[in-house]
VOGU-3710 file (C-alpha; in Angstrom, 3 decimals, decimal comma):
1> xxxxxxxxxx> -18,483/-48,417/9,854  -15,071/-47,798/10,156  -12,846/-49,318/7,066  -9,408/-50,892/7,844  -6,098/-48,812/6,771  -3,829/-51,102/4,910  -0,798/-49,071/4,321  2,275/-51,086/4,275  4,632/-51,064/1,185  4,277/-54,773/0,536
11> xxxxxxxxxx> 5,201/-56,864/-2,614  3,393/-58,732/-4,911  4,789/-62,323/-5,673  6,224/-62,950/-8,770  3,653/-64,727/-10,983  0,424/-64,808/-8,910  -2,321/-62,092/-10,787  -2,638/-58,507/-9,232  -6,040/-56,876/-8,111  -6,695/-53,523/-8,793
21> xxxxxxxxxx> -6,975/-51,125/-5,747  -10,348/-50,966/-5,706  -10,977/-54,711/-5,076  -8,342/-54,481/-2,715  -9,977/-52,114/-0,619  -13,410/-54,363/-1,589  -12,101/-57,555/0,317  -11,180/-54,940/3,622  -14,531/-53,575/3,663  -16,360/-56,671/3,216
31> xxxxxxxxxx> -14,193/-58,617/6,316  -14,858/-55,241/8,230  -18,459/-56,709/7,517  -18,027/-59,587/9,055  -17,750/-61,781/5,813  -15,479/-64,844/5,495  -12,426/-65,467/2,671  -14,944/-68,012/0,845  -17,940/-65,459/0,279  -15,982/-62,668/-0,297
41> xxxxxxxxxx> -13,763/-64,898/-3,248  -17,535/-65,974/-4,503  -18,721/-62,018/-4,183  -15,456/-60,940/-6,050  -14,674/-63,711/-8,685  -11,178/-64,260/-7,093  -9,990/-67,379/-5,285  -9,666/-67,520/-1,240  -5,616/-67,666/-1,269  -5,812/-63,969/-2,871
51> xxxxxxxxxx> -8,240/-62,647/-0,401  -5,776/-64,173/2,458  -3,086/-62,839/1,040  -4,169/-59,029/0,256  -5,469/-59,493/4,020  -2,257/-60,898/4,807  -0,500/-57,805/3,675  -3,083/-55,303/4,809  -3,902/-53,816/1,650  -2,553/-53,194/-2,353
61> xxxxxxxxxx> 1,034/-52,244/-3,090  2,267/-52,053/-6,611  4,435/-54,592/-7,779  8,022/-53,974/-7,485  10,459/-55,799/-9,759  13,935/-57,106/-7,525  17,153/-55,308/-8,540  19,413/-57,429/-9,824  22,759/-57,254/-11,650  22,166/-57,037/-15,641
71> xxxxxxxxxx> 24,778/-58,609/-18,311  25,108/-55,267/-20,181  25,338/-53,391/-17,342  29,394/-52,877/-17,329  29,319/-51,520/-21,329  26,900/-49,209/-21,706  28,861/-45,933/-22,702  30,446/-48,832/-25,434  27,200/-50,002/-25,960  25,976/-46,695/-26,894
81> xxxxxxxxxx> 29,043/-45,590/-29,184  28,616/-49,054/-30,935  24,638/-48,307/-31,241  24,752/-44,902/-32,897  27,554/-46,226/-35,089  26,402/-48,705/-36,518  22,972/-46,464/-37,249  20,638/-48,432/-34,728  21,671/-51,709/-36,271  21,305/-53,612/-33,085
91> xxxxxxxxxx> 22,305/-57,471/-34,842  25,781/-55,899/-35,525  26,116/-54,398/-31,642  24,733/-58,198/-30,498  27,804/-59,714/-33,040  30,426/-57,327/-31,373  29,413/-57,747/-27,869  29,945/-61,524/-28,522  33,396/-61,051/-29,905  34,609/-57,865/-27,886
101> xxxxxxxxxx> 33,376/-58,207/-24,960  32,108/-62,314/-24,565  28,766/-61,446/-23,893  26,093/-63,710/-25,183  22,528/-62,399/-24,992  19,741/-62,151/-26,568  18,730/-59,176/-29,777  15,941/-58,424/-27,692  17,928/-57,921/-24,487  20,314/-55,787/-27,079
111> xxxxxxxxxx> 17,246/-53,997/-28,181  15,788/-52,937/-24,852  18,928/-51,871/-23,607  19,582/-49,702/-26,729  15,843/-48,297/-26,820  16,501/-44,740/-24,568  19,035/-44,008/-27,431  16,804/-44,359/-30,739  15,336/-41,078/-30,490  18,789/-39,670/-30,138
121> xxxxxxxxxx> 19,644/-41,675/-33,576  16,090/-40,369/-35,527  17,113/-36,677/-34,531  20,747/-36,412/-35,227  19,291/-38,054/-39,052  17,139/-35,397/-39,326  18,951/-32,723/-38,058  21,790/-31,114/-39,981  23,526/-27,551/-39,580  23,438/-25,182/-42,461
131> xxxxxxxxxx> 26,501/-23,789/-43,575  27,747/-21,104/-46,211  30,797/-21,800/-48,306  33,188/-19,237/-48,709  33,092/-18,064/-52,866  34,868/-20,284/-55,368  35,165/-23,213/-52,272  32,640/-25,988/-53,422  30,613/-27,176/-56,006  28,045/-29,909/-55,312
141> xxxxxxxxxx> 26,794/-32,526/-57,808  24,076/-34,955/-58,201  21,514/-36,497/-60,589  18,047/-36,415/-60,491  15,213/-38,425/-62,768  12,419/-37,665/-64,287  9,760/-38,632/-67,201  9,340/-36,086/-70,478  7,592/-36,602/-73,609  10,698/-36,278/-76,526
151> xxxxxxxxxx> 9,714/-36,901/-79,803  6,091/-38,115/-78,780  7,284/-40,823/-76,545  7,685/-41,026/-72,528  11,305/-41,444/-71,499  13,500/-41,186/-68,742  15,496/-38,227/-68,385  18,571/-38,178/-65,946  19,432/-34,321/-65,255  22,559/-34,182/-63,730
161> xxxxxxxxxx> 22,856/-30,520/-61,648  25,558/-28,897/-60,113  25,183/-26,120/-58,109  28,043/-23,518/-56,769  28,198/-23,179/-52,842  28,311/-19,538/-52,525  26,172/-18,004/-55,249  23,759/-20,647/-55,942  24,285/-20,708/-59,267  23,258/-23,599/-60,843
171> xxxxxxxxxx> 23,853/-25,833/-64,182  21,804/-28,781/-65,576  22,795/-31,026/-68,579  20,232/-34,042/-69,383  21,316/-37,415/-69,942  19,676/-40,719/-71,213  21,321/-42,281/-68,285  23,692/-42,203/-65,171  26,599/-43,709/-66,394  30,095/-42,640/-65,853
181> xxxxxxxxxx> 30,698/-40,887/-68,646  27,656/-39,001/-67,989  28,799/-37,640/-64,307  31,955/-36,851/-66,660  30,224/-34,756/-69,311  28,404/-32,945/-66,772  31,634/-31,796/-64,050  33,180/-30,867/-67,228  30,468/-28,921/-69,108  29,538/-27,008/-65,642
191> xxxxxxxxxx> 33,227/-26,354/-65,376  33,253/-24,531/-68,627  29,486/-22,861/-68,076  30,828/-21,699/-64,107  34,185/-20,327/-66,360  36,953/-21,564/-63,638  37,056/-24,815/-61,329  35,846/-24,612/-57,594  38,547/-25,945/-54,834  36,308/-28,938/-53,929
201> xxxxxxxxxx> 33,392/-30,813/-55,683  30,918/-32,442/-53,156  29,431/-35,546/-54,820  26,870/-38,498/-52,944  28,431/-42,210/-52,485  27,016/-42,906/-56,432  29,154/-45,887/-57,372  30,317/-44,231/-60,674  32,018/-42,491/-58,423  33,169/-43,887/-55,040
211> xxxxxxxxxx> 34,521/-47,350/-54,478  33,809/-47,815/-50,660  32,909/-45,493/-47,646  33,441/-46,570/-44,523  30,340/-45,450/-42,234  32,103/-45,388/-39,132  35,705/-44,621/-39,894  34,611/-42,140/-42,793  37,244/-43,781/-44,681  36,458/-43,167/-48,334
221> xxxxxxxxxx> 38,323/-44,752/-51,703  37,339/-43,260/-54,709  37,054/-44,578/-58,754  40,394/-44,182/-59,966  38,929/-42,469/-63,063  37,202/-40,184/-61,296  40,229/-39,263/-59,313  42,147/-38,836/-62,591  38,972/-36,514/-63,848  40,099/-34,474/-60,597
231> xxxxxxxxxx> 43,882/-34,268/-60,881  43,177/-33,238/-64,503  40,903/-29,758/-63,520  42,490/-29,351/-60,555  39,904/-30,104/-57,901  39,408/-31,875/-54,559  36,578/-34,774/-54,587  34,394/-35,105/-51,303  31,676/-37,535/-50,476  29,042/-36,872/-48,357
241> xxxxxxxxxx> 28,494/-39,288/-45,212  27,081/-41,997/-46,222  22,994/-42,188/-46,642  23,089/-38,305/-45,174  22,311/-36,619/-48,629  21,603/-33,783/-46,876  24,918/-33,169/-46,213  24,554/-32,030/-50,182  21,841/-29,741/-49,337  22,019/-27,032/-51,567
251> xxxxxxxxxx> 22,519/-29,434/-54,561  19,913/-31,406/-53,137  17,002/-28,600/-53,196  18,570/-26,973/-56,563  17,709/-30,952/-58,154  13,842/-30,782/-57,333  13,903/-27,113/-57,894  14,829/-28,046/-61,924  12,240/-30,777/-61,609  9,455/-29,210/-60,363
261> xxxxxxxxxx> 10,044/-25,433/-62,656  12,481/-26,167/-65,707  10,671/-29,897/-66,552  6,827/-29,625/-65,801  4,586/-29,614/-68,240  7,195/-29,802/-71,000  7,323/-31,764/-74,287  10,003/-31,828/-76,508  11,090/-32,407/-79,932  14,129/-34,130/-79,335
271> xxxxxxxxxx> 16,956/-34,186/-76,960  18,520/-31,442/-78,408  15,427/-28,704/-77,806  15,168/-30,468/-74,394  19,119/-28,849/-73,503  18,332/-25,965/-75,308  14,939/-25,226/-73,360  17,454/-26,058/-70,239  19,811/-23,728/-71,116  17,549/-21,063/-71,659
281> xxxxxxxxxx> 15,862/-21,492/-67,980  19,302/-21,644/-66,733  19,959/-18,267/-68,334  16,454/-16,253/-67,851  15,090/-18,108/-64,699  17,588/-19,668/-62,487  20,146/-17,376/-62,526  17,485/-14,380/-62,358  15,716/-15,584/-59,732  15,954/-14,160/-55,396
291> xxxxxxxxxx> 17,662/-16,959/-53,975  15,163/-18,159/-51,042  17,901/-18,747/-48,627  20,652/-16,105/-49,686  17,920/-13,583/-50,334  19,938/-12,213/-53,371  19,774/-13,184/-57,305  22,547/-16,059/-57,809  23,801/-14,407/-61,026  24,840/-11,211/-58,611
301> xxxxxxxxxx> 26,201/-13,307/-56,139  28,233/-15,274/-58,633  30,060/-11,655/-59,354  32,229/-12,115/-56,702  32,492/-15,844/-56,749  33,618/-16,206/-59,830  37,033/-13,762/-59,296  37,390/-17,035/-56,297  37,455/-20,138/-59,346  40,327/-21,516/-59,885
311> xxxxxxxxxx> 41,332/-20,613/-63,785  40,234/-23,414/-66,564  43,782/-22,559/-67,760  43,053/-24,332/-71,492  42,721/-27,033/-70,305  41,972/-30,005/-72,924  38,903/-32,004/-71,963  39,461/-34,887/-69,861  40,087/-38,113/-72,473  37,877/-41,116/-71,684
321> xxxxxxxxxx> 36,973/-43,672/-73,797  35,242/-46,702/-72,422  36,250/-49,864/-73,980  34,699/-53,031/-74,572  35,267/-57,150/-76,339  31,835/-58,247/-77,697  30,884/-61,125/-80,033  29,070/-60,542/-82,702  25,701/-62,399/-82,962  23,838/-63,792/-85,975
331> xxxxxxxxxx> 22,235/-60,919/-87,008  24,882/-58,765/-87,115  24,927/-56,905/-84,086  26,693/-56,446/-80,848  24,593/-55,693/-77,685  26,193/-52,898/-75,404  24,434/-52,110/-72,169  21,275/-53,852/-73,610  21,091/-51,803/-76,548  22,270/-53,545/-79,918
341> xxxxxxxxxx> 24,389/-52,264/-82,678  24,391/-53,644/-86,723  27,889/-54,441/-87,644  28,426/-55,797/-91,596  27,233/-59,235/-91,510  30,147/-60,833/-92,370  31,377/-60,019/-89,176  29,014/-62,682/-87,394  30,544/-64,733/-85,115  33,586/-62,586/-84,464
351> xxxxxxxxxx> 35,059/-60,715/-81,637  35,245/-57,367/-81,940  36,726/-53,892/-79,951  34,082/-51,546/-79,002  34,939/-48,131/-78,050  32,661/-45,540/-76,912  34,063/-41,646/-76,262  31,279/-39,190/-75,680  28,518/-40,447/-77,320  29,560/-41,944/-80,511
361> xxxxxxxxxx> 30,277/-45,795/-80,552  33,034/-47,613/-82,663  33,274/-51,032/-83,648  36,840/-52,488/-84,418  37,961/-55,135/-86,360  41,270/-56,167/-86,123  42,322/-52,204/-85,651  40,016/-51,365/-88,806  37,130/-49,367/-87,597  33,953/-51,526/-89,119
371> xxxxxxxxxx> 30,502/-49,470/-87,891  29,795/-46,316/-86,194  26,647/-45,073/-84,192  25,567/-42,736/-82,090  25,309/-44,139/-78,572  21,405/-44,886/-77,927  19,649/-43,629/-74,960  17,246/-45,717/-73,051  17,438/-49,458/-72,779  16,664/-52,506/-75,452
381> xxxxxxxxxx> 16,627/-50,686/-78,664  18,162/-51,704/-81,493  20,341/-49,315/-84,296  20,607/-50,961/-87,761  22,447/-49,405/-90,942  21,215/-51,211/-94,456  24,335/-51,219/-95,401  25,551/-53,459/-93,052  23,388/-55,811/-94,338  23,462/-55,805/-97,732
391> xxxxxxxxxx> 24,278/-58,924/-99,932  22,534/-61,329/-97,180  20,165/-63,832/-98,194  17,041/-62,467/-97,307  17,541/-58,884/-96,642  15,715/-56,065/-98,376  16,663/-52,797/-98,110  13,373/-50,670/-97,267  12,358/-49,286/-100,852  14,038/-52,025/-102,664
401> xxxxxxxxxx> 11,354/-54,229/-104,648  11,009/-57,769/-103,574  13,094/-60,656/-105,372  9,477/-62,957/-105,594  8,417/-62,401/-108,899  5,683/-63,960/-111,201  6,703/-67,743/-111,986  9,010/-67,413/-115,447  10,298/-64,346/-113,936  14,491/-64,532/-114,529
411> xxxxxxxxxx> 16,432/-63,127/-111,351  19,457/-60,835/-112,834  22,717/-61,419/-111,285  23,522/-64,367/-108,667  22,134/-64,725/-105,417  24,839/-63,882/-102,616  25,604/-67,296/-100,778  26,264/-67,156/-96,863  29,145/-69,322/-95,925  27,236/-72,023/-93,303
421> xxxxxxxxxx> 30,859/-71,355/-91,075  29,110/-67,879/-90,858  25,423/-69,398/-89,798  27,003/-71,463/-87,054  28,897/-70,888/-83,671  30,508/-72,688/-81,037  29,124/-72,604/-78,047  31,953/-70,348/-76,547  30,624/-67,311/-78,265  28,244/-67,591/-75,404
431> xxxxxxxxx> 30,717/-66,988/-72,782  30,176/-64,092/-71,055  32,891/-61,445/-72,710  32,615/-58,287/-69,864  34,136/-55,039/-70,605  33,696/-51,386/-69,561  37,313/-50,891/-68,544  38,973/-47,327/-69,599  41,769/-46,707/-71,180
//
């Protein structure tokens, strides 16, 4: 039996369901037979207008959309600057094409127009190119966390690292927490443990840090403290592009290096054998170790890097004191960054200065310094000196026997009154009083 050819490049009409080939070439070989559109529909499951028509057009051809003009057509090499620009974020590209360009369409149609470019985007994320800094040209900083057992309890450790560009020398200094005066501490102490100041320090986008950084115009404003901190040594800040960290790589690898070999499997007594146990690994095992990239032992390669620093030149250390208004509550404290401080108890319902340089924190009164305390690490604790309250009704200092003795019992010496002015407060004591400014 010889089987009909059906070989012309026909179209299938929009909307109507396509057969595959093989019941294409079913409905020719069963007409060759001598069958009729109705049996051959009943034989195949398919209505008679689809047998007509695939005998119609002599056979299967694949569907073939109609060109037609497309709304985004005209902007593409925009629409792909605007796409890798904005990272991939295709609602921004749809909100400029509406007010650049007057285009109205859809996220989707934005979307599917923008697809052949998102592999582009992933790679160029990934990808970065290494380069070596000449000696003495950069240092890079950052902060990494961790958990450690000090003094028999779990905390959080922030390790800020710095790490020198050439030799790979690196520094670490731990910190209860991230604060500015911590990233201050730490460019400072590696300054003095480095002996001279590198022409740049590379630093992430940490807000501590940097104001605002434009993504697309790489615009960046720093913290005008931290670009005092750098007028005062001598260096050049940098940020990194914004959420590339790897443009920090070296800094980046040196942080989980520290986590991974100087913390693990650690405990320590307190915070000071925690530095000290840093400073020895800095000293015996970081700077002793081959470098896996350099292939040579950073505290060689720091030889000729360190004839490239810029001199410390006795220089003082950079002044900053943070400084703070707070209200002092009932019981005789004043809450800083969740933490609270006693002050005497007299003090209740006054405002007071609090000033905080290093980590020691003053409390004013009227100029008159009133309580001091180490600042405390962590979050919610609470740092009470006796003394402070002393003389209130219902304190006992810890040792001192109770005032409830057996009935006939005489209490020597007059029981201390509290003024009620000092039990009470106006409801404005609840305002919120916001501080952290430097001076």
């Amino acid at each position: 039996m010889q089987e009909a050819e059906y070989n012309q490049p026909l179209v299938q009409s929009r909307g109507e369901p396509m057969q595959s080939p093989e019941d294409v070439v079913a409905i020719g070989r069963l007409k060759a037979c001598g069958w009729g559109t109705k049996r051959i529909a009943a034989e195949l499951g398919i209505s008679r207008n689809t047998v007509k028509r695939y005998l119609r057009q002599g056979g299967w051809a694949p569907y073939a959309s109609p060109q037609r003009m497309r709304a985004l057509d005209g902007v593409a090499p925009w629409l792909r600057e605007r796409f890798m620009a904005h990272a991939g974020n295709a609602a921004v590209v749809q909100q400029e094409l509406r007010s650049e360009h007057g285009i109205t369409v859809s996220l989707r149609t934005v979307e599917r127009a923008c697809a052949p470019w998102r592999r582009e985007l992933a790679a160029c994320a990934q990808a970065t190119v290494r380069f070596e800094t000449p000696p003495g040209q950069q240092m890079q900083i950052d902060f990494g966390s961790r958990k450690a057992q000090i003094a028999g309890a779990e905390v959080g450790v922030q390790l800020f690292v710095a790490t020198l560009g050439h030799s790979r020398r690196i520094f670490v200094q731990a910190f209860p927490h991230q604060h500015q005066s911590a990233w201050f501490a730490g460019i400072e102490a590696a300054l003095q443990h480095f002996g001279g100041v590198p022409r740049q320090v590379l630093v992430d986008n940490a807000r501590a840090l940097v104001e605002h950084h434009d993504a697309a115009s790489r615009e960046v404003v720093f913290n005008d403290r931290f670009r005092a901190l750098a007028h005062h040594w001598g260096f050049r800040p940098v940020a990194c592009a914004p959420y590339r960290p790897r443009t920090k790589g070296k800094d980046e690898r040196s942080v989980g290096y520290v986590k991974r070999n100087a913390m693990a499997g650690h405990t320590f007594e307190s915070w000071a054998h925690l530095q000290a146990h840093l400073d020895w690994w800095m000293r015996e095992v970081a700077d002793q170790r081959v470098h896996g990239t350099t292939g040579e032992i950073p505290a060689e390669r720091f030889r000729l890097e360190r004839l490239h620093l810029m001199p410390l030149a006795d220089r003082p250390p950079f002044e900053q004191t943070r400084s703070l208004s707070r209200r002092v509550a009932r019981d005789a404290t004043v809450e800083v960054d969740t933490n609270r401080y006693s002050v005497p108890w007299r003090l209740a319902g006054r405002l007071v200065q609090v000033h905080i340089a290093g980590c020691e924190l003053r409390v004013l009164d009227d100029g008159r310094e009133v309580a001091c305390h180490p600042e405390l690490a962590g979050r919610r604790q609470t740092r009470c000196l006796p003394e402070h309250l002393q003389g209130i009704v219902g304190y006992r200092a810890p040792g001192q026997p109770s005032r409830s003795t057996a009935p006939g019992d005489q209490v020597q010496g007059p029981i201390p009154v509290v003024p009620q002015a000092l039990l009470q407060r106006d409801l404005s004591v609840y305002e919120a009083i916001t501080g952290g400014g430097w001076q």
